[in-house]
PQR file with spaces between the fields and no chain letter, atoms N, CA, C, O and H, PARSE charges and radii, in Angstrom:
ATOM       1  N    UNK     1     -38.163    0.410   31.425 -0.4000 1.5000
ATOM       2  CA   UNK     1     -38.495   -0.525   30.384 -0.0000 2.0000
ATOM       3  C    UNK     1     -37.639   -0.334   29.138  0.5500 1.7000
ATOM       4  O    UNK     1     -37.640   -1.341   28.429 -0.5500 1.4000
ATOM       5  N    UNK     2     -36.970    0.590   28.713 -0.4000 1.5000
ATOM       6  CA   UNK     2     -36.342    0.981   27.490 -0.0000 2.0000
ATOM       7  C    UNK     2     -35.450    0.332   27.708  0.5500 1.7000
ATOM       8  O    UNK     2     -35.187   -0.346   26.714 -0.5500 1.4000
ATOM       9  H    UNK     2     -36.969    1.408   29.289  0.4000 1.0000
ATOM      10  N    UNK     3     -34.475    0.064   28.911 -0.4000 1.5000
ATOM      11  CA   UNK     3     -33.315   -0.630   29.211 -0.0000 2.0000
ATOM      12  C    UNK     3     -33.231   -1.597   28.627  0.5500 1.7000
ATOM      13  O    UNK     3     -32.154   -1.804   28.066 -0.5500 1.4000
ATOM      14  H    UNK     3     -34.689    0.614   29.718  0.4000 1.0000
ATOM      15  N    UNK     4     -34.454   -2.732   28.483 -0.4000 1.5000
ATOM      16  CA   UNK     4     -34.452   -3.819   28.592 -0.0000 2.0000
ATOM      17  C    UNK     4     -35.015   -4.275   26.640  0.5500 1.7000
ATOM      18  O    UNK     4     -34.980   -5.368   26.074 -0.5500 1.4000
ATOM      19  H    UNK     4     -35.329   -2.564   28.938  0.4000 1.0000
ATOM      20  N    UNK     5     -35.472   -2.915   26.116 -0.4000 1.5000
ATOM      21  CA   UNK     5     -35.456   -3.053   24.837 -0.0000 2.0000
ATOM      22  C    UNK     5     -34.499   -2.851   24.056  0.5500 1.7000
ATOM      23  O    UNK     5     -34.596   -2.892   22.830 -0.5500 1.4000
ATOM      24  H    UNK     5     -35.501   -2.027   26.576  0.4000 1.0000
ATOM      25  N    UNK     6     -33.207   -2.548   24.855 -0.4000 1.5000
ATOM      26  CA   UNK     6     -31.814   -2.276   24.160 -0.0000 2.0000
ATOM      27  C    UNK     6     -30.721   -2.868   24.847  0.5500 1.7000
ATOM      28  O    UNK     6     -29.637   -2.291   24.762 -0.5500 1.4000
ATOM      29  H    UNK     6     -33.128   -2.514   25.851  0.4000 1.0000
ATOM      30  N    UNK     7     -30.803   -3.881   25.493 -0.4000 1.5000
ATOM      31  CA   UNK     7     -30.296   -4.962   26.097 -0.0000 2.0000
ATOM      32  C    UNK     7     -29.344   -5.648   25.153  0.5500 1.7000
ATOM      33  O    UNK     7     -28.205   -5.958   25.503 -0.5500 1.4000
ATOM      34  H    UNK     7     -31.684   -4.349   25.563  0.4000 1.0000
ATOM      35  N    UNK     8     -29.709   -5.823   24.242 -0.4000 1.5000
ATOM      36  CA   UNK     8     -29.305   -6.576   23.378 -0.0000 2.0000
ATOM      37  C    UNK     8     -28.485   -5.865   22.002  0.5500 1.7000
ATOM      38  O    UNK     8     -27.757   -6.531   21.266 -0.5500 1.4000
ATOM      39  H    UNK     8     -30.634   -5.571   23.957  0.4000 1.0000
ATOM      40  N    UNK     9     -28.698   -4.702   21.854 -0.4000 1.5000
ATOM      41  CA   UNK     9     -28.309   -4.413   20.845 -0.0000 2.0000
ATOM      42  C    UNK     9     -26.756   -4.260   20.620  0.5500 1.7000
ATOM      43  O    UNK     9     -26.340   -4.635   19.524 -0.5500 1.4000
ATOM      44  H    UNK     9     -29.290   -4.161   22.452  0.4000 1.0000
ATOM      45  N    UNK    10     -26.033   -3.858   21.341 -0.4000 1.5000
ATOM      46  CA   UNK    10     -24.862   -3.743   21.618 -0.0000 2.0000
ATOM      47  C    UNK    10     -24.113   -5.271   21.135  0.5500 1.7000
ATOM      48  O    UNK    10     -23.170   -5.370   20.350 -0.5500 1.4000
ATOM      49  H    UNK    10     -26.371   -3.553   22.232  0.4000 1.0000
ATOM      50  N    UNK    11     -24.735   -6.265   21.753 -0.4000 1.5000
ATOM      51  CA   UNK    11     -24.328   -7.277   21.369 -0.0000 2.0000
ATOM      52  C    UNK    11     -24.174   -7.964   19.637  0.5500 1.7000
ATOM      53  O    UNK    11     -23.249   -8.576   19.103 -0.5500 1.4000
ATOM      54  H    UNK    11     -25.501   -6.185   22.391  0.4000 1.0000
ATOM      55  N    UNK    12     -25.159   -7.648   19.264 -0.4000 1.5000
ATOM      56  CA   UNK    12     -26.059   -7.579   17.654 -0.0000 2.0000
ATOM      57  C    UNK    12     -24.507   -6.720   17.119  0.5500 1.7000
ATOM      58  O    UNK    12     -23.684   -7.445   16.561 -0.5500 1.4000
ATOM      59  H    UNK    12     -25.910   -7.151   19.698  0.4000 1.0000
ATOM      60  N    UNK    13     -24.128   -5.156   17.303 -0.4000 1.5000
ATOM      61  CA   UNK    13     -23.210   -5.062   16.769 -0.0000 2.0000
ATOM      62  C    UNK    13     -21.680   -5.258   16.790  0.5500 1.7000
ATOM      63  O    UNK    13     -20.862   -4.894   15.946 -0.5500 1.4000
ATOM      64  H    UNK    13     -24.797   -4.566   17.757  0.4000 1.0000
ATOM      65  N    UNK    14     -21.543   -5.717   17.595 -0.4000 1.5000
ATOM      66  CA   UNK    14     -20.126   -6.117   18.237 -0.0000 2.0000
ATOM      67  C    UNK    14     -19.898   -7.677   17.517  0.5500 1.7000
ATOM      68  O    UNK    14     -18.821   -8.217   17.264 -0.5500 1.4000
ATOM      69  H    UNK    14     -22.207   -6.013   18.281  0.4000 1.0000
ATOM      70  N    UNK    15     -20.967   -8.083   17.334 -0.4000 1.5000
ATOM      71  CA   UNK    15     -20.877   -9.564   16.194 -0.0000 2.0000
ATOM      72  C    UNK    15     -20.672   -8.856   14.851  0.5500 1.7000
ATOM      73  O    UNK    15     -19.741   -9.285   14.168 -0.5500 1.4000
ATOM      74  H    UNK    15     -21.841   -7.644   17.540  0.4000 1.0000
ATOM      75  N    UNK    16     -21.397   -7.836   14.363 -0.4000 1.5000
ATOM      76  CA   UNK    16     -20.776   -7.456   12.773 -0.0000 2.0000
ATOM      77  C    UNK    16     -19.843   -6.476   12.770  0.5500 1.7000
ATOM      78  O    UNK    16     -19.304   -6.056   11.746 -0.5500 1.4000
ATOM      79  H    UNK    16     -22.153   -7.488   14.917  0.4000 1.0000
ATOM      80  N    UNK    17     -19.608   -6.057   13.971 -0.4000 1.5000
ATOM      81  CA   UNK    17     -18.246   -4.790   13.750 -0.0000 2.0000
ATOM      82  C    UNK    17     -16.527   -5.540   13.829  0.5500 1.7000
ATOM      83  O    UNK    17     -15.571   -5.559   13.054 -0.5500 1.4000
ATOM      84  H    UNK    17     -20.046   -6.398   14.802  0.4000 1.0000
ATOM      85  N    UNK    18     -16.847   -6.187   15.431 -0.4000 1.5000
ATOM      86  CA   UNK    18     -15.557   -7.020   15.395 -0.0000 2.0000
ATOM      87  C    UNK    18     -14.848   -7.840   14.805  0.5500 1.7000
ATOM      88  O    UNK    18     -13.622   -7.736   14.849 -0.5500 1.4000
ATOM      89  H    UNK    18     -17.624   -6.172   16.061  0.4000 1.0000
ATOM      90  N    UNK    19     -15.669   -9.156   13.903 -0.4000 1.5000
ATOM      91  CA   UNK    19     -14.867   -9.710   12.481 -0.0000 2.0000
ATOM      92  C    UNK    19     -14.528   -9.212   11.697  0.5500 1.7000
ATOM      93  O    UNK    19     -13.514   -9.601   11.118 -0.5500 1.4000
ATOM      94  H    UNK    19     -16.665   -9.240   13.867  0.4000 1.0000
ATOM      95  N    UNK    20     -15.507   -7.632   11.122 -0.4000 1.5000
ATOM      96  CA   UNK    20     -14.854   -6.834    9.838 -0.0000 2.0000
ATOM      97  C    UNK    20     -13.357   -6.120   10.287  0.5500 1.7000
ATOM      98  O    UNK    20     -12.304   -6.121    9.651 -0.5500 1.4000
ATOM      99  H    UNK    20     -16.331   -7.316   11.592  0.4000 1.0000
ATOM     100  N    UNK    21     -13.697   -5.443   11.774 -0.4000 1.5000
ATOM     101  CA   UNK    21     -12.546   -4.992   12.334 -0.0000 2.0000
ATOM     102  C    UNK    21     -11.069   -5.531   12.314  0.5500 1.7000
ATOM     103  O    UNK    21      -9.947   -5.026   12.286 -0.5500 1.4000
ATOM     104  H    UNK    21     -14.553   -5.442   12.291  0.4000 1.0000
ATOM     105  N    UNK    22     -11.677   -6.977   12.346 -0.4000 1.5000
ATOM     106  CA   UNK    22      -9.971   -8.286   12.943 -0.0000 2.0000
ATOM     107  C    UNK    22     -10.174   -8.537   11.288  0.5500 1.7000
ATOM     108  O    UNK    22      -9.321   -7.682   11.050 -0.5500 1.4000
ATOM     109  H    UNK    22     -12.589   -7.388   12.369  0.4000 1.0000
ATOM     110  N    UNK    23     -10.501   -8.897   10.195 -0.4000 1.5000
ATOM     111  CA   UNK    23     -10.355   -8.915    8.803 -0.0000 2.0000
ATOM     112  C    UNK    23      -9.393   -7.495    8.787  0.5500 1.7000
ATOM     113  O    UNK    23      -8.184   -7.579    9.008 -0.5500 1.4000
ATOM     114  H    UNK    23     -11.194   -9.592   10.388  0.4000 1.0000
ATOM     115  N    UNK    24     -10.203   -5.897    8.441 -0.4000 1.5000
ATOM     116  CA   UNK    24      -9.004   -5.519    7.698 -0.0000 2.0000
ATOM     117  C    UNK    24      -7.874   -5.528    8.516  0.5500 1.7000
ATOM     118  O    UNK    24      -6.762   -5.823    8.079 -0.5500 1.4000
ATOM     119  H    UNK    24     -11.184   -5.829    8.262  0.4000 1.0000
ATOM     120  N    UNK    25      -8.130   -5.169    9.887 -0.4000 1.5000
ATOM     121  CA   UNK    25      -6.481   -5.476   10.153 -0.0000 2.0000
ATOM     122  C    UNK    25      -5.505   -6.482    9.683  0.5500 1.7000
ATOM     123  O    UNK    25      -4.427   -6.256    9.132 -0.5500 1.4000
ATOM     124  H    UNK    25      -9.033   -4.930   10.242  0.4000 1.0000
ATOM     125  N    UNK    26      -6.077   -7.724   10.002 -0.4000 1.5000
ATOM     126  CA   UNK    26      -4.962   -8.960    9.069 -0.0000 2.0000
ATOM     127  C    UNK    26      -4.950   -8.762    7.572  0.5500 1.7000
ATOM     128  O    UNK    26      -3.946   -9.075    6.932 -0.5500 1.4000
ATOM     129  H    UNK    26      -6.953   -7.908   10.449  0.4000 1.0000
ATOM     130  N    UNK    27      -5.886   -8.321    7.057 -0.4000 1.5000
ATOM     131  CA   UNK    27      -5.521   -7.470    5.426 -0.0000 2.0000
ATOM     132  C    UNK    27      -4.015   -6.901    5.501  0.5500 1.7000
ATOM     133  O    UNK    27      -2.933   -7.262    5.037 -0.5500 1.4000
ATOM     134  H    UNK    27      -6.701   -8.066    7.577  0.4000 1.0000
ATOM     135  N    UNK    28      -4.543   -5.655    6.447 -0.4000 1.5000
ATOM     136  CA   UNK    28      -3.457   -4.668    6.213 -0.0000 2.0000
ATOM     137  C    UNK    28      -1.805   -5.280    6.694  0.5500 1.7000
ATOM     138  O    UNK    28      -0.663   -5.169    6.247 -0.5500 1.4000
ATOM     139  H    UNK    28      -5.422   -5.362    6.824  0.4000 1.0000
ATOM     140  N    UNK    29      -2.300   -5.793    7.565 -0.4000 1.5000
ATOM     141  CA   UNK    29      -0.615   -6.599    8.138 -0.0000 2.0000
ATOM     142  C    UNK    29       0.291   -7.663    6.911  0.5500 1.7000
ATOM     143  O    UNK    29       1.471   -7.965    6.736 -0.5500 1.4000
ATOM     144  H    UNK    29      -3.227   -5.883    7.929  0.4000 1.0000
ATOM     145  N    UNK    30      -1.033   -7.990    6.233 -0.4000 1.5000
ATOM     146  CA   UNK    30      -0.148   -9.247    5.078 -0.0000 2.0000
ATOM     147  C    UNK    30      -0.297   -8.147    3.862  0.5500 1.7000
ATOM     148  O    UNK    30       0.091   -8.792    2.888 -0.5500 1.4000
ATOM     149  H    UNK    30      -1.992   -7.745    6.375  0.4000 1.0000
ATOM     150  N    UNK    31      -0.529   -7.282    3.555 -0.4000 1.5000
ATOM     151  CA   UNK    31      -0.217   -6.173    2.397 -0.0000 2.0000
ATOM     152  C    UNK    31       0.835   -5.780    3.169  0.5500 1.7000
ATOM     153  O    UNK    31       1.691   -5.468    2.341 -0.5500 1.4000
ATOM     154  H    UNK    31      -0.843   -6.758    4.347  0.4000 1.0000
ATOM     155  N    UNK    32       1.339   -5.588    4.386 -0.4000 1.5000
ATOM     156  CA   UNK    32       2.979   -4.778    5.109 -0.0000 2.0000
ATOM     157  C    UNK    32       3.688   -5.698    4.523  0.5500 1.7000
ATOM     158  O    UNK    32       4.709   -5.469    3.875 -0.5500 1.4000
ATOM     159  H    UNK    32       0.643   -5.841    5.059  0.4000 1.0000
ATOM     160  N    UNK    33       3.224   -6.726    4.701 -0.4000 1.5000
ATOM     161  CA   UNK    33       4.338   -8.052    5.006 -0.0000 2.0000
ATOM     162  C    UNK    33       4.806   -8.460    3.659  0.5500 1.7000
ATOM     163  O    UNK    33       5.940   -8.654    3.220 -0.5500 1.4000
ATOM     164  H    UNK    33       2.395   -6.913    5.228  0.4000 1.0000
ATOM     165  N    UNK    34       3.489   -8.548    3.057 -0.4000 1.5000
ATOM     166  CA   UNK    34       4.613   -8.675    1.292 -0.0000 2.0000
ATOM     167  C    UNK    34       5.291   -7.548    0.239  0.5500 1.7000
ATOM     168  O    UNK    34       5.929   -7.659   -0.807 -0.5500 1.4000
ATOM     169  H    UNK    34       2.568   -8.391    3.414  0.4000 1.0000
ATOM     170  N    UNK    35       4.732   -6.164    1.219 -0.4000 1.5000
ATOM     171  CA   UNK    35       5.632   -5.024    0.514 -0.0000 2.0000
ATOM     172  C    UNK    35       7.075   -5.337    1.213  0.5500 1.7000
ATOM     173  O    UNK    35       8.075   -5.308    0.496 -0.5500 1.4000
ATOM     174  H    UNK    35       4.214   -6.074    2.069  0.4000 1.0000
ATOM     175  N    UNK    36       7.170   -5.571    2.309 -0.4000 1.5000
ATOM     176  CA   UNK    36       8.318   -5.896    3.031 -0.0000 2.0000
ATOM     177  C    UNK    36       8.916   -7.219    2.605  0.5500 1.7000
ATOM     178  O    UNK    36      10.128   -7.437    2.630 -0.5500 1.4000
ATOM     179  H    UNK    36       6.357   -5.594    2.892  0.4000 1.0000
ATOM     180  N    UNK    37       8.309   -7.795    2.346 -0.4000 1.5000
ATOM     181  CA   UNK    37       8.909   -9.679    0.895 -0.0000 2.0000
ATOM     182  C    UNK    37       9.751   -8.785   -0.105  0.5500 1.7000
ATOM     183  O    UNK    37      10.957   -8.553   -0.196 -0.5500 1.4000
ATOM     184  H    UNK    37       7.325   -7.617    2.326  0.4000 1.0000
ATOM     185  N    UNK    38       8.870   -8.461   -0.670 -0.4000 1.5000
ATOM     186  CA   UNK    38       8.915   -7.538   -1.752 -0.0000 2.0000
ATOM     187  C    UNK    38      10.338   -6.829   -1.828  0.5500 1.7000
ATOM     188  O    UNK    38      11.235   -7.060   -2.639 -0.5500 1.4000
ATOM     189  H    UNK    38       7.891   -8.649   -0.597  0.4000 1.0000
ATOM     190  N    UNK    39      10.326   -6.141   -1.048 -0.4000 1.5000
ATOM     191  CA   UNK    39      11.946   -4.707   -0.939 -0.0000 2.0000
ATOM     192  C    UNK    39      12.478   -5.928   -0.957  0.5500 1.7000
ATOM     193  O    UNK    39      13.087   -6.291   -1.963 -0.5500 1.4000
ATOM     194  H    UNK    39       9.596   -5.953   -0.390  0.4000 1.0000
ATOM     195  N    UNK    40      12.337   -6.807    0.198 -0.4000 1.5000
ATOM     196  CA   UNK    40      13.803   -7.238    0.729 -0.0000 2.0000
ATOM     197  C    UNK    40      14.633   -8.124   -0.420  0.5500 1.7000
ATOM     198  O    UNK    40      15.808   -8.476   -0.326 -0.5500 1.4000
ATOM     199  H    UNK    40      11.843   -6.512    1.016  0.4000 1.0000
ATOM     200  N    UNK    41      13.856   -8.352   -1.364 -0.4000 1.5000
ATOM     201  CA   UNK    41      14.084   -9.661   -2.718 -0.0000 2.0000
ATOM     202  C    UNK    41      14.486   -8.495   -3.591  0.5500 1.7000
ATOM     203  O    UNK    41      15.436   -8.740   -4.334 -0.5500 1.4000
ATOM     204  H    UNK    41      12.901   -8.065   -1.440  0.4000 1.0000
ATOM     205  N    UNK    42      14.036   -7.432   -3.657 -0.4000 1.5000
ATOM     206  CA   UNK    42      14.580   -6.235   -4.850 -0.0000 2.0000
ATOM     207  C    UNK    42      16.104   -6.023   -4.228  0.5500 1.7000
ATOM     208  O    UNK    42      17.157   -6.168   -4.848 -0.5500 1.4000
ATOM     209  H    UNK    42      13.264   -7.233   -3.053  0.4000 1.0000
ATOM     210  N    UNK    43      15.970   -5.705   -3.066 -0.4000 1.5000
ATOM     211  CA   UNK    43      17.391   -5.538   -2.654 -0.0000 2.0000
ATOM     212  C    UNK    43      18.526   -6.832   -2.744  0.5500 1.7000
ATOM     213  O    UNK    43      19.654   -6.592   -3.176 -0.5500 1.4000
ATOM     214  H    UNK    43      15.114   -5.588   -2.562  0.4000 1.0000
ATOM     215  N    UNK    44      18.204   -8.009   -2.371 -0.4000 1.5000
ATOM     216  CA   UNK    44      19.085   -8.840   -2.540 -0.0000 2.0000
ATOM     217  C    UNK    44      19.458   -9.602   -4.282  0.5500 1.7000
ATOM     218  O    UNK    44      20.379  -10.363   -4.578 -0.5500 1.4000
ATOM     219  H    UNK    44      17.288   -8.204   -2.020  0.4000 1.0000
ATOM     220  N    UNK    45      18.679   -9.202   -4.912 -0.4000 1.5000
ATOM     221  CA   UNK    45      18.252   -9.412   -6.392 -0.0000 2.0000
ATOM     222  C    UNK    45      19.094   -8.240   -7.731  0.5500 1.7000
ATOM     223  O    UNK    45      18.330   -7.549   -8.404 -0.5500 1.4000
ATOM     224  H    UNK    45      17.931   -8.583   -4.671  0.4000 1.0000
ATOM     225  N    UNK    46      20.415   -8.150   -7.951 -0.4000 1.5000
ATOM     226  CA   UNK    46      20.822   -7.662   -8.196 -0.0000 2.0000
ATOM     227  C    UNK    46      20.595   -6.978   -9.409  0.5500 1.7000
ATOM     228  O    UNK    46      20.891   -5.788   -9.525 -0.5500 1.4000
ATOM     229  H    UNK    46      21.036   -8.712   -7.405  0.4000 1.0000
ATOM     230  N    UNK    47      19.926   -7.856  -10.624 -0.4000 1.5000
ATOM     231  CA   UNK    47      19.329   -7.755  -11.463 -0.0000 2.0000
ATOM     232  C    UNK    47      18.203   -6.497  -11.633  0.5500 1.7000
ATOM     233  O    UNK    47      18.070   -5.661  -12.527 -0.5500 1.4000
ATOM     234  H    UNK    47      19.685   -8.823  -10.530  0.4000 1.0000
ATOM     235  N    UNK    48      17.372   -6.762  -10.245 -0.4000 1.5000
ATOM     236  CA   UNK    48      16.379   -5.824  -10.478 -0.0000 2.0000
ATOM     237  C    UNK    48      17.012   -4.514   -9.953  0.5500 1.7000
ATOM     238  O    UNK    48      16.512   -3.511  -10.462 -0.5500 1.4000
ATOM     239  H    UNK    48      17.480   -7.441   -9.519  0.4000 1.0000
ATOM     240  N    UNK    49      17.752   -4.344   -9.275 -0.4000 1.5000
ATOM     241  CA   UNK    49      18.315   -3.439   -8.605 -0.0000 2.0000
ATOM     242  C    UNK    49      19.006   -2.639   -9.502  0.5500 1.7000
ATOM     243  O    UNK    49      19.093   -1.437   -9.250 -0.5500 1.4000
ATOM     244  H    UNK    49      18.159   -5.159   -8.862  0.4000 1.0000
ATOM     245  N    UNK    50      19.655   -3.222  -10.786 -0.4000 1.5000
ATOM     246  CA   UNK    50      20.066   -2.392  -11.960 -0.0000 2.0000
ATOM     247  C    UNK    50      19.309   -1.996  -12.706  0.5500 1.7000
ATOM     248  O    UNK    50      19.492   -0.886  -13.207 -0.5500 1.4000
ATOM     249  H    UNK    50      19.584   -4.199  -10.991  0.4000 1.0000
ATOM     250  N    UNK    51      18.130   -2.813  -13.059 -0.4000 1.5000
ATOM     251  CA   UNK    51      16.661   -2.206  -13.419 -0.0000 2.0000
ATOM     252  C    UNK    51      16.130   -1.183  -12.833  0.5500 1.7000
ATOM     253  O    UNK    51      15.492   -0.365  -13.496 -0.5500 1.4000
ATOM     254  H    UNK    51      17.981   -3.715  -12.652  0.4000 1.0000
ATOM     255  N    UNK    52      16.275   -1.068  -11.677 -0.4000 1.5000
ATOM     256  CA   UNK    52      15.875    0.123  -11.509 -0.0000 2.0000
ATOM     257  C    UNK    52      16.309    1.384  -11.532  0.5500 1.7000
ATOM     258  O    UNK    52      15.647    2.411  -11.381 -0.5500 1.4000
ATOM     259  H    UNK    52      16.794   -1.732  -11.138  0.4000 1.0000
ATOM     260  N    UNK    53      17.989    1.200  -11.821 -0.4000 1.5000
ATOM     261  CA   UNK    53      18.609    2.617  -12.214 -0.0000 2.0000
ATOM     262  C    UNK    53      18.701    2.689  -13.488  0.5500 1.7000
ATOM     263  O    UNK    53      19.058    3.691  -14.108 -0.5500 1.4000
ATOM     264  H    UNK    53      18.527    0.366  -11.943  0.4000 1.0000
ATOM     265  N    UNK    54      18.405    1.699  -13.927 -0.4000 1.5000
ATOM     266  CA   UNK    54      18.198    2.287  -15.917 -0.0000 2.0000
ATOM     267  C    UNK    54      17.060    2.962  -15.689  0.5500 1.7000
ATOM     268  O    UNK    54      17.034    4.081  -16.200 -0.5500 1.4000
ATOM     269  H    UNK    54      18.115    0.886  -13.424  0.4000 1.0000
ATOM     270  N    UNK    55      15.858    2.545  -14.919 -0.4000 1.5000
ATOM     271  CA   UNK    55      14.484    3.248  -15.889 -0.0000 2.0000
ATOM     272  C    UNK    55      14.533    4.546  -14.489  0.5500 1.7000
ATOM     273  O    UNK    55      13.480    5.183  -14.447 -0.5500 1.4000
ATOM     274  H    UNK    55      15.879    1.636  -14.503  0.4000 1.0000
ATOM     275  N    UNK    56      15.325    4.864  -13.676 -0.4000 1.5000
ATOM     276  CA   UNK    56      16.054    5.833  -13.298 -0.0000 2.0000
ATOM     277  C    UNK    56      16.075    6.509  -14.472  0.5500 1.7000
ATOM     278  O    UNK    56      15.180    6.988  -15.169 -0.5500 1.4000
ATOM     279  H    UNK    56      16.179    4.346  -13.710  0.4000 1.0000
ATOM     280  N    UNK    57      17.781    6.444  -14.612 -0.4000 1.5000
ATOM     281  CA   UNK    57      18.029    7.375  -15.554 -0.0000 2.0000
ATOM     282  C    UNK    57      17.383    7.813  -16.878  0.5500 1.7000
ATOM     283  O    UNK    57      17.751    8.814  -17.493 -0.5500 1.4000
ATOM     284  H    UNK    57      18.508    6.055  -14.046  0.4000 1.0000
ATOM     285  N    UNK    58      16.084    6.738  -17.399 -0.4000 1.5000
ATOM     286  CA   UNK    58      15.582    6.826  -18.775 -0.0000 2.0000
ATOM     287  C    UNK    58      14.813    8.006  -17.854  0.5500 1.7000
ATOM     288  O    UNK    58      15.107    9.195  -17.981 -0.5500 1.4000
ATOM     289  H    UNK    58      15.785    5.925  -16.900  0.4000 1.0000
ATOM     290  N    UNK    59      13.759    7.514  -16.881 -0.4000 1.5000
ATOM     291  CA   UNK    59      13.250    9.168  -16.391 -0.0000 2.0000
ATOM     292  C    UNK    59      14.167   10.727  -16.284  0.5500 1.7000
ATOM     293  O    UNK    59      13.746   11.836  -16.612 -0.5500 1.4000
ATOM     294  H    UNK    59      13.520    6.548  -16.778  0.4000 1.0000
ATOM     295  N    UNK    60      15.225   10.457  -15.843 -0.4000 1.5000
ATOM     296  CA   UNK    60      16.048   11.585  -15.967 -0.0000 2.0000
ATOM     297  C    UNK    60      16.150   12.307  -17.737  0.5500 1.7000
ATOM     298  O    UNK    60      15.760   13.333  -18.294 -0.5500 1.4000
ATOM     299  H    UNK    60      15.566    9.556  -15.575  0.4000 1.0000
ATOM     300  N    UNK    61      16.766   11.305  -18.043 -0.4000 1.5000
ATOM     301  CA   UNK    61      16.940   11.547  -19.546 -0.0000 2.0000
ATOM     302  C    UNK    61      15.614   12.433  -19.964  0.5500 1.7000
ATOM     303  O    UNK    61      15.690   13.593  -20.370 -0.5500 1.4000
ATOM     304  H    UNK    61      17.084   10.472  -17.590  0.4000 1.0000
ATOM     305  N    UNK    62      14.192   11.580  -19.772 -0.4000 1.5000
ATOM     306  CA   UNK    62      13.065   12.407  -20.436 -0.0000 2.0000
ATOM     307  C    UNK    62      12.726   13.614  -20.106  0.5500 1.7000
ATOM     308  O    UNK    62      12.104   14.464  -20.742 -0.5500 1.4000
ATOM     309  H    UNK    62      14.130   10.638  -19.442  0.4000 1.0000
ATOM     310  N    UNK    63      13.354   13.637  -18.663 -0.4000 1.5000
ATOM     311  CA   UNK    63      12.922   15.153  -17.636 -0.0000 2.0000
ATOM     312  C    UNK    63      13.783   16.466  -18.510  0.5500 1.7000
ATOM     313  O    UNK    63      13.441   17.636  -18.685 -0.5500 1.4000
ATOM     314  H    UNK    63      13.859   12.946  -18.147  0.4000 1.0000
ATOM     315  N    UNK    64      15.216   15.608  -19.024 -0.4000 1.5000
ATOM     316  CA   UNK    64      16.030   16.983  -19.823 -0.0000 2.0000
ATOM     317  C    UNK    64      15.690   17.193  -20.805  0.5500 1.7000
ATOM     318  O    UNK    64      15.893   18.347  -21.182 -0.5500 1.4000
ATOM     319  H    UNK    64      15.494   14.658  -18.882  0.4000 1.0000
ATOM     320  N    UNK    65      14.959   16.199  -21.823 -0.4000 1.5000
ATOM     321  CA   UNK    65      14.211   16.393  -23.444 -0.0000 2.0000
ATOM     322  C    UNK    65      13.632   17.174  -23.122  0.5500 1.7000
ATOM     323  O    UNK    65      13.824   18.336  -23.481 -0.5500 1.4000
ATOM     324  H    UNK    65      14.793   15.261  -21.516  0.4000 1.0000
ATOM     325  N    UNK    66      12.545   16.733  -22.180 -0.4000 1.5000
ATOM     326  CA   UNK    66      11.450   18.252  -22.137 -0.0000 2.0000
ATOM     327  C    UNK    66      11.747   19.724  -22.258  0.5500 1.7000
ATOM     328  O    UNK    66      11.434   20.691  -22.952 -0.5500 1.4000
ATOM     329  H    UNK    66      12.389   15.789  -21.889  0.4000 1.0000
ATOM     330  N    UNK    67      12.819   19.276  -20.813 -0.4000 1.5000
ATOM     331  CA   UNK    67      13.081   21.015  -20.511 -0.0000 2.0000
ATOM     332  C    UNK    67      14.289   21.117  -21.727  0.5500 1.7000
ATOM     333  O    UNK    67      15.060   21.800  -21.053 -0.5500 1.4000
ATOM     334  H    UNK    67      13.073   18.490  -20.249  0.4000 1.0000
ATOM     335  N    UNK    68      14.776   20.997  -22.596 -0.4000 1.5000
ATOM     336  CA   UNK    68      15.162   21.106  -23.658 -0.0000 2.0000
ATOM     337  C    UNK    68      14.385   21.620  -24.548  0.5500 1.7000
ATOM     338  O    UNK    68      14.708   22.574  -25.256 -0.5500 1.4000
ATOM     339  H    UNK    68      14.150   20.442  -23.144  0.4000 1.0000
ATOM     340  N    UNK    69      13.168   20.965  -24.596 -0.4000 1.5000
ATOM     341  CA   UNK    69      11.980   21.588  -25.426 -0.0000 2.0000
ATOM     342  C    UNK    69      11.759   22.464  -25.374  0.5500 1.7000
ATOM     343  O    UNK    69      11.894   23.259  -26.304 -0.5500 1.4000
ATOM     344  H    UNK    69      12.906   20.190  -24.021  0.4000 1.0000
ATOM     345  N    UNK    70      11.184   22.809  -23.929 -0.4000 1.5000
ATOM     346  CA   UNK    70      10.397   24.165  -23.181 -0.0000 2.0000
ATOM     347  C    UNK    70      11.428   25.457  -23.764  0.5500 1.7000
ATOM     348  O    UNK    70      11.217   26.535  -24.319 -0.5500 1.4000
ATOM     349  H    UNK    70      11.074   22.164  -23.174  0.4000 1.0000
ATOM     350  N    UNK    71      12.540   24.774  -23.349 -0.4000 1.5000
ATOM     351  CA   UNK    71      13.231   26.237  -23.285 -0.0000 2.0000
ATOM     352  C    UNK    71      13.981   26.824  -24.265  0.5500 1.7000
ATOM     353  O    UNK    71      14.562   27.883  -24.027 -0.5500 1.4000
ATOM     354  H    UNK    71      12.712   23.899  -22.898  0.4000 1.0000
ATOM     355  N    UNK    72      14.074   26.145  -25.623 -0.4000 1.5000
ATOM     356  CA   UNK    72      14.694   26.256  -26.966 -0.0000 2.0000
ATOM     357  C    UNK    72      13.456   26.438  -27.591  0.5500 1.7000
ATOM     358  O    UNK    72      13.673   26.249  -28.788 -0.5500 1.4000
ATOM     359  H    UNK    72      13.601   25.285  -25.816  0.4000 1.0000
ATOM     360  N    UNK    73      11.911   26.785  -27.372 -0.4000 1.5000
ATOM     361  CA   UNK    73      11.116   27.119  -28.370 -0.0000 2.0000
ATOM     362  C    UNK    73      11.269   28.524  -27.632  0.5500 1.7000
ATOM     363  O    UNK    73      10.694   29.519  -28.074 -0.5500 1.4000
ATOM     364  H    UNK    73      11.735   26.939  -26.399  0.4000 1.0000
């Protein structure tokens, strides 16, 4: 008799597990897909591509102030 009081349940969760399941996956595939938009427009985008070695080097620059600091007190 227990069989037949749990007949069903399996079914009950496979309706709320499997849509959340197939949601985040297609989440996660279109967050790949526009980090991957994303690079591929930084890379062909020359502009930003020099932007990013200025604030490069402004990080470099701040990394030697410091240790300039540190090590002259």
């Amino acid at each position: 008799m227990k069989s037949k009081c749990h007949k069903g349940s399996f079914t009950i969760e496979a309706t709320l597990l499997v849509p959340l399941f197939v949601f985040i996956t297609m989440a996660a595939l279109r967050i790949g897909i526009d980090f991957f938009q994303a690079s591929a427009t930084r890379e062909s985008c020359p502009e930003l591509k020099e932007l990013d070695i200025v604030m490069e080097f402004y990080n470099y620059q701040a990394v030697e102030e410091i240790g300039r600091e540190i090590f002259d007190d």
